[in-house]
N, C-alpha and C positions, 0 to 999 in steps of 0.2 A: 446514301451517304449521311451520317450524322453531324452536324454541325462539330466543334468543338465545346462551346461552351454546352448545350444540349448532353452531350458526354461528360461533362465533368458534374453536373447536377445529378446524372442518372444512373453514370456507373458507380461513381463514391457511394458509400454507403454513409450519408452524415452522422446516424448516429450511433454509429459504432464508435467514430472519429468524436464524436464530443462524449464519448464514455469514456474513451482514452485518454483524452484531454483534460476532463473534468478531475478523474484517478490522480494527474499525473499535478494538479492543482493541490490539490490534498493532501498530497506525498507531502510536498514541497512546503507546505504549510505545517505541518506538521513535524516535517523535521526542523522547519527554521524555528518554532516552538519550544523547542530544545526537550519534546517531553521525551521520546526514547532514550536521550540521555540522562537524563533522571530518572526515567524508570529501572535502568540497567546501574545505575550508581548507585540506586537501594536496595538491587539484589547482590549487587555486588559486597557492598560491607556487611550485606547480614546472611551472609554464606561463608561459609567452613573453609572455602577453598574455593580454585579458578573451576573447577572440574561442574564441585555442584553448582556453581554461580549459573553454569551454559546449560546443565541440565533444564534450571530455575526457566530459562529464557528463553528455552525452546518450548517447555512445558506451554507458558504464557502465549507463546508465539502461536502455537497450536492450538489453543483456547481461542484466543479471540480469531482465527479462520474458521474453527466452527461454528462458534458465534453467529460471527458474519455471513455466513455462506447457508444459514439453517432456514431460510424463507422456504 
């Protein structure tokens, strides 16, 4: 029989939980920063229209995941 506490150190997996924590730190920091909004505000008025504006921002949005993701 495993104790409880024994179990809660050994089944969790911690750092997967401070990876998701850590992400979820950054998010939040980053959006109270206000830069996505400013970044979408100056694609916004120097676009033709709503259409290219979303193209613009998914283009960006796509850029920086492979960015990020190229280790």
């Amino acid at each position: 029989m495993v104790a409880p506490l024994q179990a809660l150190g050994t089944l969790i997996n911690w750092n997967v939980l401070m990876i998701y924590t850590g992400n979820l730190i950054l998010a939040e920091l980053f959006i109270y920063s206000r830069v996505p909004a400013v970044i979408a505000d100056s694609i916004g008025l120097r676009s033709r229209n709503a259409g290219i504006a979303i193209v613009a921002l998914l283009v960006i949005t796509g850029l920086i995941s492979a960015l990020g993701s190229s280790k």
